[in-house]
DRENDO-1510 file (C-alpha; in Angstrom, 1 decimal, always signed):
<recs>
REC; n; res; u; v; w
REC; 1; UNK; +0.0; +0.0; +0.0 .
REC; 2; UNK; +2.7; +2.4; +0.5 .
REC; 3; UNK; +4.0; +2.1; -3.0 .
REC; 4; UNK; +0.9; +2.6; -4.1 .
REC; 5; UNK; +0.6; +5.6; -1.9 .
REC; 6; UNK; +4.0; +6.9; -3.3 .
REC; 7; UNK; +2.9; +6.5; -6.6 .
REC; 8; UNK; -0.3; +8.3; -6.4 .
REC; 9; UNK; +2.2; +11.5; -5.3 .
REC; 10; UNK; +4.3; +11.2; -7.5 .
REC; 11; UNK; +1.7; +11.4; -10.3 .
REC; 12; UNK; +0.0; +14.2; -8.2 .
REC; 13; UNK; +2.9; +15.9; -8.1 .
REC; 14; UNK; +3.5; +15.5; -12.2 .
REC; 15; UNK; +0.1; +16.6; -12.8 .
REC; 16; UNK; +0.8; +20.0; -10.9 .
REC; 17; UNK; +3.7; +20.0; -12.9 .
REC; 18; UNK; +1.7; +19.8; -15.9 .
REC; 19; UNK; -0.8; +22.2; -15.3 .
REC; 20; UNK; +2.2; +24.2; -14.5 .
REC; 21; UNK; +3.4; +24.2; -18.1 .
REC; 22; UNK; -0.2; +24.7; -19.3 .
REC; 23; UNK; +0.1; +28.4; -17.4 .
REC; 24; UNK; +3.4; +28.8; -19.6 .
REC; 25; UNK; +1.5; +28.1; -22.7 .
REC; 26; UNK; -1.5; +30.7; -21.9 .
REC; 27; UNK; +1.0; +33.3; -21.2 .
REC; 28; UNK; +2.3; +32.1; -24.8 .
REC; 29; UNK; -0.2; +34.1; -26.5 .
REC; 30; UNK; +1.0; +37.9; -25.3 .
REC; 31; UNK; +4.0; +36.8; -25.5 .
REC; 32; UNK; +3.9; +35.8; -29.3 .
REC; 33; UNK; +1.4; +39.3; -29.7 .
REC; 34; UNK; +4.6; +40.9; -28.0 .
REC; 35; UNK; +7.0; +38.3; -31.0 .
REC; 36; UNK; +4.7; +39.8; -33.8 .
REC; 37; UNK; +5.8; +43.6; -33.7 .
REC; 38; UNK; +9.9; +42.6; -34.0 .
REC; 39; UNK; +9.2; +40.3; -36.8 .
REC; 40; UNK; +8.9; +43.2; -39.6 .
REC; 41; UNK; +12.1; +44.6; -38.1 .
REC; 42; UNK; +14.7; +42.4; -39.9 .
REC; 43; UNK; +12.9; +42.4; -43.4 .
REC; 44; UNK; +13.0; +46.4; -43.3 .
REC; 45; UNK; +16.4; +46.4; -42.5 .
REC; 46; UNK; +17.3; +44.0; -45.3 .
REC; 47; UNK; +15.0; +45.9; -48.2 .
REC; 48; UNK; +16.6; +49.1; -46.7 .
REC; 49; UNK; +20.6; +47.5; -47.3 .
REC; 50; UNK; +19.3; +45.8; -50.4 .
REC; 51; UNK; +18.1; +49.9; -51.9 .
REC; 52; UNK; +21.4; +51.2; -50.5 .
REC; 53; UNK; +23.6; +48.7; -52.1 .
REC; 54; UNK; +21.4; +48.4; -55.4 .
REC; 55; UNK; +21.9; +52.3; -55.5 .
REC; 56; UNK; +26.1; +51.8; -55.1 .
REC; 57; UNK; +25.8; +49.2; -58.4 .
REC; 58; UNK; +25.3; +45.6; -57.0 .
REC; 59; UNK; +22.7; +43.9; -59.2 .
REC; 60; UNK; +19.3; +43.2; -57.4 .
REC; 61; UNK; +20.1; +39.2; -59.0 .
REC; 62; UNK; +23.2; +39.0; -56.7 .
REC; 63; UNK; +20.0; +39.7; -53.3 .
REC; 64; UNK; +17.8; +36.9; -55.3 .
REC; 65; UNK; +20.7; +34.4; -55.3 .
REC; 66; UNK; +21.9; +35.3; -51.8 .
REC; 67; UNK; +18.1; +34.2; -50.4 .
REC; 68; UNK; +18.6; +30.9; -52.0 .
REC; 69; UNK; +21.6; +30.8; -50.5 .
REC; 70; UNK; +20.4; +31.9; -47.2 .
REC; 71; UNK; +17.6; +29.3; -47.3 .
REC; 72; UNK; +19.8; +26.3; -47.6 .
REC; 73; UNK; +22.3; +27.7; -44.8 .
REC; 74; UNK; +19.2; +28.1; -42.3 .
REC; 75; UNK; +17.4; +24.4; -43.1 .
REC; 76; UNK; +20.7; +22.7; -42.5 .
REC; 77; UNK; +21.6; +24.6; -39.1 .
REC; 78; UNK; +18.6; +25.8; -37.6 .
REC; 79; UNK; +18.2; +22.9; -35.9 .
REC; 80; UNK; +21.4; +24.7; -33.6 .
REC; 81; UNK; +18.8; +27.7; -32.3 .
REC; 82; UNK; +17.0; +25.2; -30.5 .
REC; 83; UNK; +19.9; +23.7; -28.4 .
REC; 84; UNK; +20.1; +27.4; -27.1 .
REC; 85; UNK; +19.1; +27.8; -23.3 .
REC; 86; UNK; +16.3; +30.5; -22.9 .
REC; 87; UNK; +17.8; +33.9; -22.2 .
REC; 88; UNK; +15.9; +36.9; -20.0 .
REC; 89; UNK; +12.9; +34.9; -19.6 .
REC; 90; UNK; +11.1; +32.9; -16.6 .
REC; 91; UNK; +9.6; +30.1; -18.2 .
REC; 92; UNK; +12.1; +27.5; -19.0 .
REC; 93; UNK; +11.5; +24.6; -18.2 .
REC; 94; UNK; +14.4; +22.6; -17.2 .
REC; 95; UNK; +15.1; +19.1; -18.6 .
REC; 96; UNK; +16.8; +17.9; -15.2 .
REC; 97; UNK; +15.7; +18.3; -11.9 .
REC; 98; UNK; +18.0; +19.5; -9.1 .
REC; 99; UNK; +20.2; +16.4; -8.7 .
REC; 100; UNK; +21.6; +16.5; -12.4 .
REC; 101; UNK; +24.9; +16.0; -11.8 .
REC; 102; UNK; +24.1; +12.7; -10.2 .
REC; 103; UNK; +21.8; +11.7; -12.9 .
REC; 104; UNK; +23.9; +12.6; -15.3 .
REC; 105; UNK; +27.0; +10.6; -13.5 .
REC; 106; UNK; +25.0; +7.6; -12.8 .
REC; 107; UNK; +23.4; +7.9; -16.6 .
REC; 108; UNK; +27.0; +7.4; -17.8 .
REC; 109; UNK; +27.4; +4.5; -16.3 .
REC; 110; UNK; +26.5; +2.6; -19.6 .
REC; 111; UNK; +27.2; -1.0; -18.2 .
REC; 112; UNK; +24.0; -0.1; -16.1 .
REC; 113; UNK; +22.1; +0.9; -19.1 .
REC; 114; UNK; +23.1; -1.8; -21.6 .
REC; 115; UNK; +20.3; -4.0; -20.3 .
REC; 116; UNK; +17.5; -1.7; -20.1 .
REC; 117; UNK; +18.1; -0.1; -23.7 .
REC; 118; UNK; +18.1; -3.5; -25.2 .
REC; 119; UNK; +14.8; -4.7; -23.6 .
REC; 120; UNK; +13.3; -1.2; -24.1 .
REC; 121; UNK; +14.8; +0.0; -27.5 .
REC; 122; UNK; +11.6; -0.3; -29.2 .
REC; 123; UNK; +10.5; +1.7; -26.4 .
REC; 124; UNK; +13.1; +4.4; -27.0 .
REC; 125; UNK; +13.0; +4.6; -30.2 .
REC; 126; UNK; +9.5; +5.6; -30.2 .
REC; 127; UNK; +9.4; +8.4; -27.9 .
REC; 128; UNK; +12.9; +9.6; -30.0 .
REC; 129; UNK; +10.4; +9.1; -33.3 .
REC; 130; UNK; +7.4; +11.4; -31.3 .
REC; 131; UNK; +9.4; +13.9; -30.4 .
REC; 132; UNK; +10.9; +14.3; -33.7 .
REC; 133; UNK; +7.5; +14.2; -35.7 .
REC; 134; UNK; +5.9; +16.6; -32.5 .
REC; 135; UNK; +8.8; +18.9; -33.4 .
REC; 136; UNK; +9.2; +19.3; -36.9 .
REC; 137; UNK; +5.3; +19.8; -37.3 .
REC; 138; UNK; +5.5; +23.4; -36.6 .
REC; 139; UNK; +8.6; +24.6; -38.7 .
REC; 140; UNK; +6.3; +23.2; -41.8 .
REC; 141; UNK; +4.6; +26.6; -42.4 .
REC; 142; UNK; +8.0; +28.9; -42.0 .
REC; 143; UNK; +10.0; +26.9; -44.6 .
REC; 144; UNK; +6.7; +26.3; -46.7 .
REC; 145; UNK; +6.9; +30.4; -47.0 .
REC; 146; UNK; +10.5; +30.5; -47.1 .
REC; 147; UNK; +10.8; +27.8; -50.0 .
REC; 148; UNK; +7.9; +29.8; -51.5 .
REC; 149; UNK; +10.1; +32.7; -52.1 .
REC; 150; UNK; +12.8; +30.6; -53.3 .
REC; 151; UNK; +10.6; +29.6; -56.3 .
REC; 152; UNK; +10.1; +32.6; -57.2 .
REC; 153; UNK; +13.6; +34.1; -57.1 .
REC; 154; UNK; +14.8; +30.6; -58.9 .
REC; 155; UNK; +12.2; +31.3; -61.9 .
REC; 156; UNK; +13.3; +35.5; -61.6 .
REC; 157; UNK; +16.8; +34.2; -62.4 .
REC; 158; UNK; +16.2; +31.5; -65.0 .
REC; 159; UNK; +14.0; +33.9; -66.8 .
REC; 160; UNK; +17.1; +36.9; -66.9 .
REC; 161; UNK; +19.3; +33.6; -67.9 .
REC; 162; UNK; +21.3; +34.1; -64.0 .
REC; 163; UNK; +20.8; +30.1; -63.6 .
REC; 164; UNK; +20.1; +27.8; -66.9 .
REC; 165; UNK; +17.7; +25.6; -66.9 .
REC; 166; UNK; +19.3; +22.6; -64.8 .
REC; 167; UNK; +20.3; +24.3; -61.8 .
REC; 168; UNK; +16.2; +25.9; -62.1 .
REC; 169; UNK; +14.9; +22.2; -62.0 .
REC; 170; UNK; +17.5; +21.0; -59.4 .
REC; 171; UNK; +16.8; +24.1; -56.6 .
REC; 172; UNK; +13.0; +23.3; -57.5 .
REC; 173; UNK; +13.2; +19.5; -57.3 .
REC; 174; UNK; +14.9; +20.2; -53.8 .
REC; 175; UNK; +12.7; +22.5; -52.5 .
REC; 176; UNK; +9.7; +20.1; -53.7 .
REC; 177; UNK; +11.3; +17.4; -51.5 .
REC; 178; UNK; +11.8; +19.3; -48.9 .
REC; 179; UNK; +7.9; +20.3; -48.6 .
REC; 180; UNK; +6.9; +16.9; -49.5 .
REC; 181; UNK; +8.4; +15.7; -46.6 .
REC; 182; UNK; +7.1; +18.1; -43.9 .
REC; 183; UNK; +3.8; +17.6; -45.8 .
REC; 184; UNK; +4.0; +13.8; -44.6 .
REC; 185; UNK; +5.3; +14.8; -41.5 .
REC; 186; UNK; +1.9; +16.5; -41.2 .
REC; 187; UNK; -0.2; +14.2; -42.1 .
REC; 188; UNK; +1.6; +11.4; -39.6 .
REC; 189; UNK; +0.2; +10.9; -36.0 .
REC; 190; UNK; +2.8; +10.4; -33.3 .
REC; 191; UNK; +2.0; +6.9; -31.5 .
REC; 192; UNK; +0.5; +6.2; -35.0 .
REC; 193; UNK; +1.9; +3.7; -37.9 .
REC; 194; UNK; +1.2; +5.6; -41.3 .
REC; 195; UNK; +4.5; +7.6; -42.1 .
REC; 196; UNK; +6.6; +4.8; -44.1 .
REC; 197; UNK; +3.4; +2.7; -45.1 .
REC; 198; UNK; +0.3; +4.0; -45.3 .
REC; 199; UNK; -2.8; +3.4; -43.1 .
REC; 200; UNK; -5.5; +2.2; -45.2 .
REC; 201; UNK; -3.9; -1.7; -45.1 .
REC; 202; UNK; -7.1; -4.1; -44.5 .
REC; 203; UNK; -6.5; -6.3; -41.1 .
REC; 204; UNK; -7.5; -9.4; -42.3 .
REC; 205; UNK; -5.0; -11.5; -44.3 .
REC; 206; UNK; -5.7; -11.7; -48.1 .
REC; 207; UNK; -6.8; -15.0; -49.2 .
REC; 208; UNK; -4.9; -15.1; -52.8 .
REC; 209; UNK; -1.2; -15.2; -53.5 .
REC; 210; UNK; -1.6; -12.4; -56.4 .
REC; 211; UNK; -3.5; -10.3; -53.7 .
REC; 212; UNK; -0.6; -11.1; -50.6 .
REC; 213; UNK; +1.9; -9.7; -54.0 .
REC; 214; UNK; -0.3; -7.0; -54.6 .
REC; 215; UNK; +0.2; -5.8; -51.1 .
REC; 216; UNK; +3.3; -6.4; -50.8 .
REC; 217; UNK; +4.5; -4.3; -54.0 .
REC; 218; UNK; +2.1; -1.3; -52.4 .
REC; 219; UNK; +3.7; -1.3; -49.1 .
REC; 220; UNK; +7.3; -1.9; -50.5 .
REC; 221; UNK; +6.6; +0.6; -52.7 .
REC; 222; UNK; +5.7; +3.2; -50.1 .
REC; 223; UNK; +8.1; +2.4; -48.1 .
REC; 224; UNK; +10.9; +3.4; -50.4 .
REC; 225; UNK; +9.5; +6.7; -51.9 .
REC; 226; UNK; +9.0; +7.6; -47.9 .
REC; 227; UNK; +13.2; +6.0; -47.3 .
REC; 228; UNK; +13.8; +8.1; -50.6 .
REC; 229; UNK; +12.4; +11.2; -49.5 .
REC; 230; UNK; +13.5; +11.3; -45.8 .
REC; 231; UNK; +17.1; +11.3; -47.5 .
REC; 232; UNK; +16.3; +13.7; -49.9 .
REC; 233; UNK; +15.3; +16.3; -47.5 .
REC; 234; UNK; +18.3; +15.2; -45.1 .
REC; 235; UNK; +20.9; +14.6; -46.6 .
REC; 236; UNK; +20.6; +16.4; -50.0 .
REC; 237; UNK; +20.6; +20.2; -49.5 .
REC; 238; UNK; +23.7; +20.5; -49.1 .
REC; 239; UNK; +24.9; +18.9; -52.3 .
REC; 240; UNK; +22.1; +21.6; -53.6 .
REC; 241; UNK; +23.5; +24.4; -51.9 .
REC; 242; UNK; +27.1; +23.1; -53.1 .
REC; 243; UNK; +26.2; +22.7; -57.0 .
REC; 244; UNK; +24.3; +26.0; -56.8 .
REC; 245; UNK; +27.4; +27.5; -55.5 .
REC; 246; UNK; +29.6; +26.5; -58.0 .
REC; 247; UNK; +27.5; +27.6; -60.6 .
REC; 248; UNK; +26.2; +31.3; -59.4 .
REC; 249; UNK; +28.9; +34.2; -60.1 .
REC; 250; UNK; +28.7; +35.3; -56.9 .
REC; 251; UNK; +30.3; +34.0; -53.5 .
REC; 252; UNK; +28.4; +34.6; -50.1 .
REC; 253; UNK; +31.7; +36.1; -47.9 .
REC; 254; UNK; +31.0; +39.1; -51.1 .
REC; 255; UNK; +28.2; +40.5; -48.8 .
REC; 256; UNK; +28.5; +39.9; -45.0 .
REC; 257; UNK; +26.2; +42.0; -44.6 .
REC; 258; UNK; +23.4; +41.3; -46.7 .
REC; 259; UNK; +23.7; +37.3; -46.2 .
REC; 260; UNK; +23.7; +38.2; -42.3 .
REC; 261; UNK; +20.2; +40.1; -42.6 .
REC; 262; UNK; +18.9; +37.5; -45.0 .
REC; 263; UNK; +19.9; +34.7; -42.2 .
REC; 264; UNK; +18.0; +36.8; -39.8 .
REC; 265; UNK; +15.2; +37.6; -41.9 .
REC; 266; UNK; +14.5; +33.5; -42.7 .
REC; 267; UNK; +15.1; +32.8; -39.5 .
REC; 268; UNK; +12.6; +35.5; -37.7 .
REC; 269; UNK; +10.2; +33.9; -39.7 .
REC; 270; UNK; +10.7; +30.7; -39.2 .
REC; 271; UNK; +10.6; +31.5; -35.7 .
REC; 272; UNK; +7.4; +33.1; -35.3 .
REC; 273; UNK; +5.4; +30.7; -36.8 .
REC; 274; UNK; +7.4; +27.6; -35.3 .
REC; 275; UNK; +6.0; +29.1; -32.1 .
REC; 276; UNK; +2.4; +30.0; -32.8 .
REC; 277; UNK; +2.3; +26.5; -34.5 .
REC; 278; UNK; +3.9; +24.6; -31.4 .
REC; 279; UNK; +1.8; +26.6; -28.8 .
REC; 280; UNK; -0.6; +25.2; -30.3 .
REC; 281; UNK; -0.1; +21.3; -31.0 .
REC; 282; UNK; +1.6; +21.9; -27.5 .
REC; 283; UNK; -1.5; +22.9; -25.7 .
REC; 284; UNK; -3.1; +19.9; -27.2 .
REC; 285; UNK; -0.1; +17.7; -26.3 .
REC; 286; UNK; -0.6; +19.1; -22.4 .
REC; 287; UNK; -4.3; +18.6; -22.1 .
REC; 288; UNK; -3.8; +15.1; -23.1 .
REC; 289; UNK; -0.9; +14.7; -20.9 .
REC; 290; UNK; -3.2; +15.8; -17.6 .
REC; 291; UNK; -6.3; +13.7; -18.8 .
REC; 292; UNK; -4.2; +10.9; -18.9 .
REC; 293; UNK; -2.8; +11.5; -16.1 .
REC; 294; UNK; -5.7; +12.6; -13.9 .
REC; 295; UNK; -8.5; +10.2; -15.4 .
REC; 296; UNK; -6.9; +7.5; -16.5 .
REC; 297; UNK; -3.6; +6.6; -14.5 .
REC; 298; UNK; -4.5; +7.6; -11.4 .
REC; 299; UNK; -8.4; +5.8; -11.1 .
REC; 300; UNK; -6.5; +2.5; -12.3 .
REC; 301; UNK; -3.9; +3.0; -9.8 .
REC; 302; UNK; -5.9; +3.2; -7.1 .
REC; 303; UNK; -8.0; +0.4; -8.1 .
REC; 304; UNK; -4.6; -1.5; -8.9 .
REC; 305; UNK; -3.7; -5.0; -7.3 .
REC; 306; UNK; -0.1; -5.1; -6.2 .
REC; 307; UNK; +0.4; -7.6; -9.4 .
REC; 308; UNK; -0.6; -4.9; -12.2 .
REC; 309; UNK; +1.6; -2.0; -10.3 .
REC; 310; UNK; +4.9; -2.6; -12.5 .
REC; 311; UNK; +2.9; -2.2; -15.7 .
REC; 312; UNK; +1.4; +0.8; -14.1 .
REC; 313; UNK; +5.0; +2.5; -13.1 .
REC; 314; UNK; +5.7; +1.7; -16.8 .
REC; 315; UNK; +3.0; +3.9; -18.2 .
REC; 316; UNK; +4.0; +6.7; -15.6 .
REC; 317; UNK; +8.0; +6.6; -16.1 .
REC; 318; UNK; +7.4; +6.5; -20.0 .
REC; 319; UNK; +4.7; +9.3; -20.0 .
REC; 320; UNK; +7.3; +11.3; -17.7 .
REC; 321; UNK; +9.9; +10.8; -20.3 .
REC; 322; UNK; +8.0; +13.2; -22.5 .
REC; 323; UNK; +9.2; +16.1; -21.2 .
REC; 324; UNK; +7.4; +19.3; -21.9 .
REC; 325; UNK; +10.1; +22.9; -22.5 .
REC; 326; UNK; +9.7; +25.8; -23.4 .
REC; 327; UNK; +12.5; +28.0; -24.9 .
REC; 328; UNK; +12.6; +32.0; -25.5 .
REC; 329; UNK; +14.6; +35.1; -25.9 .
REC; 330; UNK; +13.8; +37.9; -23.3 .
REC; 331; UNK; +10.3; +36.4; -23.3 .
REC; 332; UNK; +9.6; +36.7; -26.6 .
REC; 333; UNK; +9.6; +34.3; -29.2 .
REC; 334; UNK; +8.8; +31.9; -27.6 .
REC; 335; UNK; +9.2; +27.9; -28.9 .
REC; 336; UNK; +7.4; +25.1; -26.8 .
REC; 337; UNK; +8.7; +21.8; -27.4 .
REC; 338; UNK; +9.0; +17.9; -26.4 .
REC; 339; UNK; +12.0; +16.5; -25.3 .
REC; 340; UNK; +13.2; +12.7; -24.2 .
REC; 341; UNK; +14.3; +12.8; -21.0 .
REC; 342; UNK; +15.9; +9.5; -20.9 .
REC; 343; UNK; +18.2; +10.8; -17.4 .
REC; 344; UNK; +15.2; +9.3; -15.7 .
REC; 345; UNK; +16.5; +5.7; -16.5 .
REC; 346; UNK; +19.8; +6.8; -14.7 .
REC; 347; UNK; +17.2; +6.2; -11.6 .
REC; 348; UNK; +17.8; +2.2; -10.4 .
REC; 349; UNK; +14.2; +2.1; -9.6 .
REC; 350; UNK; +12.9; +2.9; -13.1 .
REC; 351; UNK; +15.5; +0.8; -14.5 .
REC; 352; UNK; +14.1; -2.1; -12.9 .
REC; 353; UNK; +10.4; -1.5; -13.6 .
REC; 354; UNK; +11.5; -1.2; -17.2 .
REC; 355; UNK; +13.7; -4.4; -17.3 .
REC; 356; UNK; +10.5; -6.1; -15.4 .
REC; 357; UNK; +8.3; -5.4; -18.1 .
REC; 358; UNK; +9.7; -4.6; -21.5 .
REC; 359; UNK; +8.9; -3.8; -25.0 .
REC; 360; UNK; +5.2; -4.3; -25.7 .
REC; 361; UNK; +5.6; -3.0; -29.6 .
REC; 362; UNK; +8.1; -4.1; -32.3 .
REC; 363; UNK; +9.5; -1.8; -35.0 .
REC; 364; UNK; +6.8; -2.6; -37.4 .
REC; 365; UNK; +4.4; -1.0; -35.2 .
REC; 366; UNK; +6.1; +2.0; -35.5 .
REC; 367; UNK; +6.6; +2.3; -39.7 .
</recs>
């Protein structure tokens, strides 16, 4: 009984926790009305250095290839901004809790680990998988507009014969990728199969051989345009950005100053609608997270016998894994995010509740 008891605060004390976060995400919305007023202030300060420098003789073009260039720079290293701590602002919310340190030592220890990753991994692989797809669901609609204007200064160079016709299709067939696959990412549920084959596969077994083929070819098939695309948009923009390079007269280090202000200008954007877009999957992430907590985990444990309490600490530690931050810049804006907080295995208690129960899924449950 006192286990149970101990549980029951501990989950108590996580759903005050929660509903703690959920206070950070209401005060979300002035703060992103506050975001809103600074995000015009970059692009006036690039068109005002674009006029001055168009007025001392640099060809508008050169501006049109440097925002291409710009574009590539900022979808290969933006990822960077968000291993920033939060600066001048109240609302972080830490990954580790005040014993760190220990955590972290005991979390090294990998000959401690070794067991519980391999009885878990499919485990941990999902909640690494959520997190990403949770994550990259809000920088859809910054690129998307980003990308957009990349189109359009691709097809303003091609036309004034800047770029020929190859390097138009190649920075297009990129950029299509690129949306393609934050389109899927989209359209894919976390906790859900559906991103490398689709959905829409009957249950029941088909009776024929030529029907079992016919599947087979269709999810196959799926399968490798999704494998095809996730290392399109990963791995190829930078061979993109290297063949455009080569072939554009100009080189970046030409205008410092310009390629800074283009930077800042994609990534403003970016910015601002990553964080109106992850308040908002966010704040349906957190409601979830409490009524899970507060109507579902907690009435079974306290109807629990001793027998089903493991299974029940399993559902607690891995929920608890899915750590809630928030990140900002002198409270403004703002970026609310999931993280794995896998420091909580460097606990000996969870490790054995994990080792006592282990994977419940295999990988095909999560394709």
């Amino acid at each position: 009984m006192a286990t149970k008891d101990a549980l029951i605060i501990r989950i108590s004390g996580q759903i005050k926790e929660e509903q703690e976060y959920g206070k950070a995400l209401e005060e979300g919305e002035q703060r992103l009305a506050r975001t809103k007023y600074w995000v015009p202030l970059p692009i006036l300060l690039l068109l005002i250095w674009s006029i001055i420098c168009i007025l001392h003789d640099i060809s508008p073009y050169d501006i049109l290839m440097l925002w291409i260039v710009a574009s590539f720079f900022i979808y290969m290293f933006y990822f960077f901004l968000m291993m920033i701590p939060s600066l001048g602002s109240g609302t972080s919310t830490p990954l580790t809790g005040t014993a760190a340190h220990m955590q972290i030592r005991e979390f090294l220890r990998l000959a401690n680990l070794l067991k519980t990753f391999r009885k878990n991994k499919v485990t941990f692989i999902e909640i690494f998988w959520n997190a990403f797809l949770i994550n990259a669901k809000p920088l859809a609609k910054g690129f998307a507009i980003i990308y957009s204007i990349d189109v359009l200064c691709a097809v303003i160079l091609y036309t004034e014969e800047i770029i020929d016709r190859h390097l138009l299709l190649v920075v297009i067939l990129q950029i299509a990728i690129i949306l393609a696959f934050y389109a899927k990412i989209i359209r894919t549920r976390p906790d859900e199969q559906g991103f490398f084959v689709p959905r829409n596969i009957p249950a029941e077994a088909p009776e024929t051989e030529t029907a079992k083929f016919k599947i087979w070819l269709y999810l196959s098939t799926a399968a490798m345009i999704t494998g095809l695309l996730l290392v399109g948009a990963m791995l190829f923009p930078g061979l993109t950005l290297n063949q455009y390079l080569e072939f554009i007269s100009i080189l970046p280090t030409e205008y410092p100053i310009i390629l800074l202000l283009t930077l800042l200008t994609q990534a403003v954007i970016i910015r601002y609608y990553q964080g109106v877009e992850s308040r908002r999957l966010m704040t349906a992430l957190n409601t979830r997270h409490i009524a899970a907590l507060k109507d579902d985990l907690l009435p079974r444990i306290r109807a629990a016998e001793p027998e089903q309490m493991n299974e029940l600490r399993r559902e607690f530690l891995i929920l608890r894994m899915n750590k809630l931050v928030v990140q900002e810049f002198f409270r403004r804006f703002p970026v609310y995010a999931i993280l794995p907080n896998f420091l909580l295995i460097a606990d000996p208690t969870a490790r054995e509740v994990l080792d006592s129960t282990g994977d419940e899924k295999t990988i095909r449950d999560l394709l």
